[in-house]
Short mmCIF file of the C-alpha atoms (twelve columns), coordinates in Angstrom:
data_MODEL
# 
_entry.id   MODEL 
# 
loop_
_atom_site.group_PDB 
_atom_site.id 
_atom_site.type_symbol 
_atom_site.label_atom_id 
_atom_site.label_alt_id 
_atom_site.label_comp_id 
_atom_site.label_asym_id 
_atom_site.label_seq_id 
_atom_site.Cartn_x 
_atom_site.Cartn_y 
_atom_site.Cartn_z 
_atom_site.pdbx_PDB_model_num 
ATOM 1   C CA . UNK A 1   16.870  -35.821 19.672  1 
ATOM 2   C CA . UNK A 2   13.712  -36.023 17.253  1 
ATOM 3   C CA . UNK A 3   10.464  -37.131 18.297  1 
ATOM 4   C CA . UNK A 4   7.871   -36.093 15.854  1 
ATOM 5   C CA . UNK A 5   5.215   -38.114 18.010  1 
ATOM 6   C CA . UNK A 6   5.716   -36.327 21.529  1 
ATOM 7   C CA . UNK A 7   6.060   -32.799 19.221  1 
ATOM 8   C CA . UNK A 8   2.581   -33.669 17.467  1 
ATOM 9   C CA . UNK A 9   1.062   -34.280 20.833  1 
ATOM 10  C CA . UNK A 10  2.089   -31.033 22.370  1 
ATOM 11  C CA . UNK A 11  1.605   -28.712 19.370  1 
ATOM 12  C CA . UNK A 12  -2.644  -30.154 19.201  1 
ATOM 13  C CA . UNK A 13  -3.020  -29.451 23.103  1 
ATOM 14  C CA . UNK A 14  -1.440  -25.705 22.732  1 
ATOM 15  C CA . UNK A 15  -3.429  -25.728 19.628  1 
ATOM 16  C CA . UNK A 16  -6.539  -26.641 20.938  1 
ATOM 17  C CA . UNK A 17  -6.020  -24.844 23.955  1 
ATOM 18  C CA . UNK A 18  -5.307  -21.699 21.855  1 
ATOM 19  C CA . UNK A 19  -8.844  -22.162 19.780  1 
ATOM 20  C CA . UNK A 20  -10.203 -22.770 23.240  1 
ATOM 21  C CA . UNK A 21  -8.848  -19.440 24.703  1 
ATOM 22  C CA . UNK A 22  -9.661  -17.390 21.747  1 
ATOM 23  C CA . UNK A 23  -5.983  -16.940 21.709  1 
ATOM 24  C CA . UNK A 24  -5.115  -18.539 18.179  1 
ATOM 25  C CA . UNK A 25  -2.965  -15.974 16.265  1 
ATOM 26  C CA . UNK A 26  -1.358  -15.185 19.176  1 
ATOM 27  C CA . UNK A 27  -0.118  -18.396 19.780  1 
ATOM 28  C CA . UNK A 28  0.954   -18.560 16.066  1 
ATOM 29  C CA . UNK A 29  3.112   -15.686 16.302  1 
ATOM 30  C CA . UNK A 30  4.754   -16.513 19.713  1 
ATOM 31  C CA . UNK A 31  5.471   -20.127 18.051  1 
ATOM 32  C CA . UNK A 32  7.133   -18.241 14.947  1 
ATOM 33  C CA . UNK A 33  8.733   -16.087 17.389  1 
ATOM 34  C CA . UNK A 34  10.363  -19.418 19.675  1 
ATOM 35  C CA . UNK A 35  11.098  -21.155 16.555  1 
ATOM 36  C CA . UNK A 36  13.126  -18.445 15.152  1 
ATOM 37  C CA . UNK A 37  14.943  -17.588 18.700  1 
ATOM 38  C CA . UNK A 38  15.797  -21.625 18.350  1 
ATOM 39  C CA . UNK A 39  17.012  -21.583 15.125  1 
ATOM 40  C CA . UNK A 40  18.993  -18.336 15.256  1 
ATOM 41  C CA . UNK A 41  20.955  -18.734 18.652  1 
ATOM 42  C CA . UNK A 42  22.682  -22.618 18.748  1 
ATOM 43  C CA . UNK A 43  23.177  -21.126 22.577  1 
ATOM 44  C CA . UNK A 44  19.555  -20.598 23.588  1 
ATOM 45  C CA . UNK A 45  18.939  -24.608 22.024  1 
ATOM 46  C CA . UNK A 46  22.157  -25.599 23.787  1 
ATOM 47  C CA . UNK A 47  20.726  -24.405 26.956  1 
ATOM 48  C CA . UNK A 48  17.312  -26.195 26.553  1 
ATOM 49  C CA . UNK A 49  18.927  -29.561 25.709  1 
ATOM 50  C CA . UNK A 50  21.679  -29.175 27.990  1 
ATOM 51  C CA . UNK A 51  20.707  -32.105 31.042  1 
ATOM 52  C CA . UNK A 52  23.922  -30.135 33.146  1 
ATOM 53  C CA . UNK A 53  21.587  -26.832 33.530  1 
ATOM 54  C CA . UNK A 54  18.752  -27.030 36.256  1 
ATOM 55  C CA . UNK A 55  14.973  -26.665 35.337  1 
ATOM 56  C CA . UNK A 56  14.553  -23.715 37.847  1 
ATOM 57  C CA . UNK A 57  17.575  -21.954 36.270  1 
ATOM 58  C CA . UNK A 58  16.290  -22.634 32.952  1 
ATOM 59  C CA . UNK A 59  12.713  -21.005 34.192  1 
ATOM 60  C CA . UNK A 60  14.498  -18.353 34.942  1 
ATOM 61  C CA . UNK A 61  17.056  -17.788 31.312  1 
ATOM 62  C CA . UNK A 62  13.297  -17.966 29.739  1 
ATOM 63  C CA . UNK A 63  11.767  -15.803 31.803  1 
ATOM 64  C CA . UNK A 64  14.347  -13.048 31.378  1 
ATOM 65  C CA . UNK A 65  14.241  -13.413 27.475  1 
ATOM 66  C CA . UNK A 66  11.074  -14.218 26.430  1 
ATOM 67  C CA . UNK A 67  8.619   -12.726 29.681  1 
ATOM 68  C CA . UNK A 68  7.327   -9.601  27.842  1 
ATOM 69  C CA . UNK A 69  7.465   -11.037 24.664  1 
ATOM 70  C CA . UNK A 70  4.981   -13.423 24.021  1 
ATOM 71  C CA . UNK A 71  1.430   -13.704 25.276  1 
ATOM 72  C CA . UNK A 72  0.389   -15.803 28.884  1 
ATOM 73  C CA . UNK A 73  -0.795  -18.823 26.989  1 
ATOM 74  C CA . UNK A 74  2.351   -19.533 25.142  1 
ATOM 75  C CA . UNK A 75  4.595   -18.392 28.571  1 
ATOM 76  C CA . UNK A 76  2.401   -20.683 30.374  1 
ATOM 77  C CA . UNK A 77  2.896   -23.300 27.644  1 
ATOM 78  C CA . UNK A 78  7.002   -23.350 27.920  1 
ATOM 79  C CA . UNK A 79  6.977   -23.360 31.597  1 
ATOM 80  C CA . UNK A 80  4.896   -26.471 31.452  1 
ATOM 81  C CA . UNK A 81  7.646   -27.741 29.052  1 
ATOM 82  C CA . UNK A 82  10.081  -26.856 31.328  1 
ATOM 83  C CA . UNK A 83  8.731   -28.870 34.361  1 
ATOM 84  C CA . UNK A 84  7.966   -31.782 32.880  1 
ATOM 85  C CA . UNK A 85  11.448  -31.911 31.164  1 
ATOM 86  C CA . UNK A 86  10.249  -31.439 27.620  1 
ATOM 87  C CA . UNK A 87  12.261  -28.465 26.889  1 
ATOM 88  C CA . UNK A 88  14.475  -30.081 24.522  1 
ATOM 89  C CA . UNK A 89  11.394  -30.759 22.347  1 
ATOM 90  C CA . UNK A 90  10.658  -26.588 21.861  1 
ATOM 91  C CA . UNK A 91  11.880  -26.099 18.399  1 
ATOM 92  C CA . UNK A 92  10.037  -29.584 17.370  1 
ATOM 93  C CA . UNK A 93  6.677   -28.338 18.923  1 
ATOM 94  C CA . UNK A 94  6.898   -25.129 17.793  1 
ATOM 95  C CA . UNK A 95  6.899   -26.113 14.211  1 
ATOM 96  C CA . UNK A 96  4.749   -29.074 14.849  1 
ATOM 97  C CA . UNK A 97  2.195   -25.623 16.241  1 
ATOM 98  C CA . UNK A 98  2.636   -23.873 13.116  1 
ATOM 99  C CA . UNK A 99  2.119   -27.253 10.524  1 
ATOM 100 C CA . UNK A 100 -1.035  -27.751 12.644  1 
ATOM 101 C CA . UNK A 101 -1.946  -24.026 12.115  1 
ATOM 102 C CA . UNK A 102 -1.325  -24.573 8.346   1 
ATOM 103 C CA . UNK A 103 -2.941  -27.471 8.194   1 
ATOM 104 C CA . UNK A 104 -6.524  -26.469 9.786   1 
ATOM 105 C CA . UNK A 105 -6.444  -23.076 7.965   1 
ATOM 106 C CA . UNK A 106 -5.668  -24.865 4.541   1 
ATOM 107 C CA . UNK A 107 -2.577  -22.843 4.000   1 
ATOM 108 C CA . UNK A 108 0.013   -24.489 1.358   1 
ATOM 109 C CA . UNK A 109 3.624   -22.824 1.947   1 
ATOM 110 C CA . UNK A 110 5.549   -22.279 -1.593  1 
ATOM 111 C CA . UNK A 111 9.336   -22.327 -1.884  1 
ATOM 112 C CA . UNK A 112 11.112  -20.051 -4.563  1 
ATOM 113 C CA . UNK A 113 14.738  -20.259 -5.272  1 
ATOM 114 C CA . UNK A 114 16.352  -17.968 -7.712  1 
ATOM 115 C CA . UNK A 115 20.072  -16.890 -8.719  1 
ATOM 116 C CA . UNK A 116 19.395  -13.328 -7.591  1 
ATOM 117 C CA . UNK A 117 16.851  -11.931 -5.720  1 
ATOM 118 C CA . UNK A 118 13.336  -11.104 -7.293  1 
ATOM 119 C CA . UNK A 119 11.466  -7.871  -6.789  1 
ATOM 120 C CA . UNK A 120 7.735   -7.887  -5.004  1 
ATOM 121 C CA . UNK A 121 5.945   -7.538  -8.456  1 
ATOM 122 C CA . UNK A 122 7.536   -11.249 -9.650  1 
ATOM 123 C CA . UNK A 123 6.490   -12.935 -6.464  1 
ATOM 124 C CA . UNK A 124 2.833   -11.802 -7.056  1 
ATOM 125 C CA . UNK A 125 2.937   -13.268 -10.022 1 
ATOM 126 C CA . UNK A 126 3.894   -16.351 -9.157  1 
ATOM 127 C CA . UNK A 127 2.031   -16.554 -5.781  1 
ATOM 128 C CA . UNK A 128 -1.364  -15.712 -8.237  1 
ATOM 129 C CA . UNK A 129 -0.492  -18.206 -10.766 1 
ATOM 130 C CA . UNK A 130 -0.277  -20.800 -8.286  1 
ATOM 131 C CA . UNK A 131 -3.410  -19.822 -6.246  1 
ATOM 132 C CA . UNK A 132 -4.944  -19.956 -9.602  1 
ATOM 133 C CA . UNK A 133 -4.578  -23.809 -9.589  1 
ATOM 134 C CA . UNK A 134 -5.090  -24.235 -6.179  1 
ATOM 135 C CA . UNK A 135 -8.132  -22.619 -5.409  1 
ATOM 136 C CA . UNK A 136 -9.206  -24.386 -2.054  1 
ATOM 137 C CA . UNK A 137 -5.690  -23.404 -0.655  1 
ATOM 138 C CA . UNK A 138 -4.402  -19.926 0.685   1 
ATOM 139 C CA . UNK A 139 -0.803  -19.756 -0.656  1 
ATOM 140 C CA . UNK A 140 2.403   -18.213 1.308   1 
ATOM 141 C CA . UNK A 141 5.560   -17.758 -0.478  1 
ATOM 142 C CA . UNK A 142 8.846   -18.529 0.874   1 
ATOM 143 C CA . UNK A 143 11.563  -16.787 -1.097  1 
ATOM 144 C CA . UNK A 144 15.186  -17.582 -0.948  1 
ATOM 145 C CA . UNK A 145 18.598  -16.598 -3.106  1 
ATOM 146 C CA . UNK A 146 20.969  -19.708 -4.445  1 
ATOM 147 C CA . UNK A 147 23.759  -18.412 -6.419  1 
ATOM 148 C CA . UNK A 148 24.738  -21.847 -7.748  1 
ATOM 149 C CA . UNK A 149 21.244  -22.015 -9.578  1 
ATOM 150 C CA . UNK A 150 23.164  -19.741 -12.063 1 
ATOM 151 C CA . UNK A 151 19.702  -18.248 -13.293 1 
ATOM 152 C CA . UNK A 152 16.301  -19.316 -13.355 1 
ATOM 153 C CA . UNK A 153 14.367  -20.889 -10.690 1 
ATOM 154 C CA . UNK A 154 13.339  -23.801 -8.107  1 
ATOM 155 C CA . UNK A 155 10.090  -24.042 -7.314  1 
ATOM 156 C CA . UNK A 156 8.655   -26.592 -4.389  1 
ATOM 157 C CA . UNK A 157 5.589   -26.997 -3.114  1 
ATOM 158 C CA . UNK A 158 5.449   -29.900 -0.158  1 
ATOM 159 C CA . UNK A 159 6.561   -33.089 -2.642  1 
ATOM 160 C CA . UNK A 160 6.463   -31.181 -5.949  1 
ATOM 161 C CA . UNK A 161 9.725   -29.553 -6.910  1 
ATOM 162 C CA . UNK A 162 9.964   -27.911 -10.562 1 
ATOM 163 C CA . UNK A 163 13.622  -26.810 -11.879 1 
ATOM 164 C CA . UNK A 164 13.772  -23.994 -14.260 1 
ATOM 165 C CA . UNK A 165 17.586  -23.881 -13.679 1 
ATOM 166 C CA . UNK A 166 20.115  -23.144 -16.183 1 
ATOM 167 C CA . UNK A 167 22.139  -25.209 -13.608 1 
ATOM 168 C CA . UNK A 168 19.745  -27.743 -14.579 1 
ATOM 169 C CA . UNK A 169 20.090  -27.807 -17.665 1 
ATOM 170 C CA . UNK A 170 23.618  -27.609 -18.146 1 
ATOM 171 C CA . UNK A 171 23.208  -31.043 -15.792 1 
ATOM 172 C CA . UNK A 172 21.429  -32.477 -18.439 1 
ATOM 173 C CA . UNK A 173 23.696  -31.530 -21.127 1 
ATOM 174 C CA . UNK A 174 26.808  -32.431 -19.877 1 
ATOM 175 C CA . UNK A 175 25.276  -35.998 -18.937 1 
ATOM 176 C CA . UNK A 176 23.990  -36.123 -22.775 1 
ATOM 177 C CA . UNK A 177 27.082  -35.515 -23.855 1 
ATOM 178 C CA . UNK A 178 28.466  -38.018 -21.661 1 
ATOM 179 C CA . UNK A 179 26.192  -40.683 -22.407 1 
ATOM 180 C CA . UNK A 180 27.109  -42.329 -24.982 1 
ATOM 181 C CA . UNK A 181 25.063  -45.536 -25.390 1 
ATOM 182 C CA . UNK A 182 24.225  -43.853 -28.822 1 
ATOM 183 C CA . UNK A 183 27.481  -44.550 -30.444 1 
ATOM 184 C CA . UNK A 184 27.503  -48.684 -30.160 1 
ATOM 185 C CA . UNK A 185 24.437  -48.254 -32.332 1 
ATOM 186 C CA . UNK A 186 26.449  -46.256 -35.419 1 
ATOM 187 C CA . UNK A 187 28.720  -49.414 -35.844 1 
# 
């Protein structure tokens, strides 16, 4: 049930509402906070989709979980969701919030994937070498562990992806080896 329209829509009111009300990082934090609940617990997004469970009881399941945890705004911002039967849309919005927040603050999000996992000093590293290139652009690093790279790395920035794999590579040997378009030009 994707509607990247109706997210859009809702993440630049609560955005501009936010900027309005002072209330910014706040907002940013609660949205990291809803999309995580989201993607972590298939029950919570269940519930929000589910047409069978009542918008007052609904109110209520969020109120329980989420009351003390985030700020008025963003409380304010799901019940709204709630009422108007937009609930369904919460983990769309919520990252549609945090593109938007990326977006105005010029923030470029950097994905590492390595065999094993790499130690703070590495990231730095990379995170400066990057920045380096990119100086208009604050850069966040996204770090994650893929055993089946074997060693080396992936790096991917929005619709740039670089492969320093040696699963790469042996890709690219084997299909060498494979290809052999070569040998009808020996004869």
């Amino acid at each position: 049930m994707q509607n990247p329209r109706l997210a859009t829509r809702y993440a630049k009111s609560l955005f501009g509402l936010a900027v309005e009300k002072n209330s910014l990082e706040d907002t940013l934090a609660d949205m990291h906070m809803l999309s995580s609940i989201c993607h972590k617990s298939r029950d919570f997004e269940n519930m929000l989709r589910s047409p069978v469970i009542k918008a007052d009881k609904k109110l209520h399941i969020v109120d329980a979980i989420l009351k003390n945890s985030i700020h008025t705004l963003s409380h304010a911002f799901v019940n709204l969701l709630i009422n108007k039967g937009r609930e369904a849309y919460l983990p769309e919005i919520s990252q549609a919030f945090i593109t938007q927040y990326k977006t105005t603050k010029k923030i470029k999000t950097l994905k590492l994937s390595t065999a094993v996992a790499v130690d703070a000093e590495l990231k730095n590293a990379i995170r400066d070498r990057v920045a380096a290139d990119m100086k208009e652009h604050a850069i966040e690093l996204e770090t994650a562990v893929n055993p089946e790279l074997i060693g080396g790395f992936v790096l991917e920035m929005e619709d740039k992806l670089f492969d320093a794999s040696v699963r790469r590579d042996l890709h690219d040997i084997r299909r060498e080896l494979i290809d052999t378009s070569y040998v009808s030009n020996l004869r």
